[in-house]
VEXFIKE-530650 format. One record per atom (N, C-alpha, C, CB): residue in three letters; x, y, z. Coordinates in pm, whole numbers, padded with zeros to 5 digits, always signed. Glycine has a CB too. Layout:
N
ALAXYZ/...
***
This chain:
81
UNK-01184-04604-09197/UNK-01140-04725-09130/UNK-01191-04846-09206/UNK-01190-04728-08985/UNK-01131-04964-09188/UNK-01132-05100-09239/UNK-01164-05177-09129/UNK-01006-05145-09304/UNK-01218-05250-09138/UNK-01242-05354-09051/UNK-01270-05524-09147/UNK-01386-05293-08956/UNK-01165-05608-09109/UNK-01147-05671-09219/UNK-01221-05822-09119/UNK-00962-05662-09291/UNK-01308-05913-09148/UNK-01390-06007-09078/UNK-01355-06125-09174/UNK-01557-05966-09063/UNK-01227-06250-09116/UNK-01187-06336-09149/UNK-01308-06482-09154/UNK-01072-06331-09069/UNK-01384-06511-09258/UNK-01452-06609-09218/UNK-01441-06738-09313/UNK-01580-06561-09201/UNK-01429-06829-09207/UNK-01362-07016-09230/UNK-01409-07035-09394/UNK-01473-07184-09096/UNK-01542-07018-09471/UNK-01576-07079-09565/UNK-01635-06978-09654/UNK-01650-07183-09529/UNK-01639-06999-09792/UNK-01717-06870-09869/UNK-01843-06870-09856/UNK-01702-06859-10013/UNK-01905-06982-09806/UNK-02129-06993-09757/UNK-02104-06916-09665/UNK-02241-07169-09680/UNK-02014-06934-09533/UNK-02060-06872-09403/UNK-02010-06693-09472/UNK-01953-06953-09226/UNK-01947-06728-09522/UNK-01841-06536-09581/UNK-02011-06468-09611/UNK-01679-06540-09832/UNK-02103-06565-09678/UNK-02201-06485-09734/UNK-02325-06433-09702/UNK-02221-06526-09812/UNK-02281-06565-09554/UNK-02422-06524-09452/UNK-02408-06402-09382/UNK-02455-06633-09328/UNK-02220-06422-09334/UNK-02229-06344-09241/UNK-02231-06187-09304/UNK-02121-06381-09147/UNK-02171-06166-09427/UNK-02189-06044-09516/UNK-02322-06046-09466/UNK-02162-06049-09688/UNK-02442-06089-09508/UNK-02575-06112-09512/UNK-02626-06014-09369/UNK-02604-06291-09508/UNK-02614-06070-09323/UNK-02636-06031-09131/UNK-02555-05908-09081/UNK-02567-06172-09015/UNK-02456-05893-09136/UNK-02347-05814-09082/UNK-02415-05692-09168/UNK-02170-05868-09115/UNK-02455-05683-09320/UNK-02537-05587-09375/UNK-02639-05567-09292/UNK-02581-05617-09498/UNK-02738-05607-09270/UNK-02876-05546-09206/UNK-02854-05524-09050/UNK-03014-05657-09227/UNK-02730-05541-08963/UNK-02727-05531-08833/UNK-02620-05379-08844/UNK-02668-05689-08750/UNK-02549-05367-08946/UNK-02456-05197-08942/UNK-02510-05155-09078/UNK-02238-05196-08943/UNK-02615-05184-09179/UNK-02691-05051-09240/UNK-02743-04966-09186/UNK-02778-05064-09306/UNK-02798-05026-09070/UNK-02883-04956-08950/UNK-02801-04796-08874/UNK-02896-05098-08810/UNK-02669-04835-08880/UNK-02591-04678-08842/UNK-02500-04638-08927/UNK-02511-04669-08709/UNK-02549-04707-09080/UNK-02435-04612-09222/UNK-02283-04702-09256/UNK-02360-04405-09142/UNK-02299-04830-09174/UNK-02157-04891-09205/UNK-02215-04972-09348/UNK-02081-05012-09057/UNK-02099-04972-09420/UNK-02106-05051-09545/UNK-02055-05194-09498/UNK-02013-04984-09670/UNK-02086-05318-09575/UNK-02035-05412-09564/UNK-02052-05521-09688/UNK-02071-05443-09449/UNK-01901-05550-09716/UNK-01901-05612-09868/UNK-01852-05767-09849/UNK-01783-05520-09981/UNK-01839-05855-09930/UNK-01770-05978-09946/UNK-01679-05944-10065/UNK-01867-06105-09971/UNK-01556-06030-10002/UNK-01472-06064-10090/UNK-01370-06166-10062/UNK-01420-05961-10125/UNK-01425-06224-10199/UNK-01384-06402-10182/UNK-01382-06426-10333/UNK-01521-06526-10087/UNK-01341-06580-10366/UNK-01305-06569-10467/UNK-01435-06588-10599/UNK-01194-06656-10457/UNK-01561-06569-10550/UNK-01635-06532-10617/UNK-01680-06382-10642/UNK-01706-06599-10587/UNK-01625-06322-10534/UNK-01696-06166-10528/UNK-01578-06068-10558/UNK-01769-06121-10361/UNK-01571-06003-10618/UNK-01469-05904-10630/UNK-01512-05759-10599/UNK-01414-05911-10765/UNK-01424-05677-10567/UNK-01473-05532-10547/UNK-01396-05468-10623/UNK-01470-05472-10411/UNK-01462-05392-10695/UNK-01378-05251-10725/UNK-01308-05103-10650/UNK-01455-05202-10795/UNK-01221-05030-10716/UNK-01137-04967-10636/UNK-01237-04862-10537/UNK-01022-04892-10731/UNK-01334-04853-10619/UNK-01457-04719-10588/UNK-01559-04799-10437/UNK-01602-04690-10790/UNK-01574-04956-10436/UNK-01642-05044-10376/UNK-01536-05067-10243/UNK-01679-05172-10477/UNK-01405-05072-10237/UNK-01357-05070-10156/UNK-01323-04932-10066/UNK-01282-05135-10197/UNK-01288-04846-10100/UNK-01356-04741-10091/UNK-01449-04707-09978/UNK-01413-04741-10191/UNK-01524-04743-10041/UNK-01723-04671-09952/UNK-01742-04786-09859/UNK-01924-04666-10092/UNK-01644-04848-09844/UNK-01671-05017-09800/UNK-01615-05004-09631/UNK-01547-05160-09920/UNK-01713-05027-09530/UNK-01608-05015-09359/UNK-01575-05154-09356/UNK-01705-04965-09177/UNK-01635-05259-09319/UNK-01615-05400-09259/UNK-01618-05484-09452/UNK-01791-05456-09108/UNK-01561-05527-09441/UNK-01503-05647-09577/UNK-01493-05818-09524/UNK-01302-05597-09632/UNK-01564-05886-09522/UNK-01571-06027-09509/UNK-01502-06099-09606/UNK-01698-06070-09508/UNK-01402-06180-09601/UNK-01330-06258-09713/UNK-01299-06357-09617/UNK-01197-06190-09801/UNK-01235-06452-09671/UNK-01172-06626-09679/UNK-01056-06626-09644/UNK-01163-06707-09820/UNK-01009-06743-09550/UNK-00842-06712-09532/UNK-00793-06728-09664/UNK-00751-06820-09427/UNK-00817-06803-09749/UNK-00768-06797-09883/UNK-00753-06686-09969/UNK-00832-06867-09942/UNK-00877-06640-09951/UNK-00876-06475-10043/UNK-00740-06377-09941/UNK-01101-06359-10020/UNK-00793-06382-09837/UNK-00719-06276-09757/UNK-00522-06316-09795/UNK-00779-06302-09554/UNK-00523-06417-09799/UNK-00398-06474-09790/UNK-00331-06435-09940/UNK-00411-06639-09755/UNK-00426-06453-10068/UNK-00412-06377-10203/UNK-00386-06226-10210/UNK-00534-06396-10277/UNK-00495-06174-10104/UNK-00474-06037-10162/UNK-00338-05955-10078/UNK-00630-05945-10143/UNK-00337-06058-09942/UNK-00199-05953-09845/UNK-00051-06024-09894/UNK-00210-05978-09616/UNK-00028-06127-09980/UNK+00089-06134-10008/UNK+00148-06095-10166/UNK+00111-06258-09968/UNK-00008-06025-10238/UNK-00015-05953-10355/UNK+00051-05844-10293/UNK-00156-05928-10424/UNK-00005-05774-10171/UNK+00061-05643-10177/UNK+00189-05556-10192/UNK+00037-05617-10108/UNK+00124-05504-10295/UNK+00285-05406-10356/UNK+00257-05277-10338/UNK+00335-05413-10537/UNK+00161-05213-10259/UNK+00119-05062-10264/UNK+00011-04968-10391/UNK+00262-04999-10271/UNK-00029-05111-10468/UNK-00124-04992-10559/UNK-00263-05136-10590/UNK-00006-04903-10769/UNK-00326-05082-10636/UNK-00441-05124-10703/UNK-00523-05175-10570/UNK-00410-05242-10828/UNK-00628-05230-10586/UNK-00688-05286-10483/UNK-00648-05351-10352/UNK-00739-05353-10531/UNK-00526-05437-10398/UNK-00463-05503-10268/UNK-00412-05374-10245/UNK-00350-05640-10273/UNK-00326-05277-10279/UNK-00235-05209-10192/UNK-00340-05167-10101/UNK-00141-05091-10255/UNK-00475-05078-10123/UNK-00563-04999-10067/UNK-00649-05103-09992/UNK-00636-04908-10170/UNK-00666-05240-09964/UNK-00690-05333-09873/UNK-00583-05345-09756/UNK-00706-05452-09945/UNK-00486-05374-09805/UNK-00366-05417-09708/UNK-00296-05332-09629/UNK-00269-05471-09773/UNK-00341-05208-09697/UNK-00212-05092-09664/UNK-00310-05053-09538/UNK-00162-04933-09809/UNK-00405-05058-09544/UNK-00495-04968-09421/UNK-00506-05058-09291/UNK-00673-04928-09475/UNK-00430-05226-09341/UNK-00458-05277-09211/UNK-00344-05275-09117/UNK-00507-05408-09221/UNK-00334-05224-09016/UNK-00258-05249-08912/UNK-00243-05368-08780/UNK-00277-05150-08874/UNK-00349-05386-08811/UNK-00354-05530-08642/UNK-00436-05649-08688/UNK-00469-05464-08455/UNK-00409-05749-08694/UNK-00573-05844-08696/UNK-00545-05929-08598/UNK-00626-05947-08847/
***
């Protein structure tokens, strides 16, 4: 599962990555940023449950989607937000 956490600015994207890490390391959830400073790889998205990005990033990577590379395997798994 994906759980994708839309946040207003890339400082708050990094706090809340920040917090959101040490409050679900605690029961094995991963949690990454991605914004337009942070990138993930295919292997990082992956191992990755909750993903924090920017309406900007988010808005890059879901109208990229064509079904392969990183956006497809971001976008394709989301169903509702």
């Amino acid at each position: 599962f994906k759980i994708i956490y839309i946040a207003p600015m890339k400082a708050l994207a990094a706090e809340v990555t920040e917090k959101f890490s040490r409050a679900l390391g605690r029961v094995g959830l991963k949690v990454r940023e991605l914004s337009g400073d942070m990138q993930l790889t295919r292997a990082e998205v992956r191992e990755t449950q909750v993903i924090v990005t920017t309406p900007e990033k988010w808005d890059v990577i879901s109208r990229k989607h064509v079904g392969g590379g990183i956006t497809g395997e971001v976008t394709g798994l989301v169903s509702l937000l």
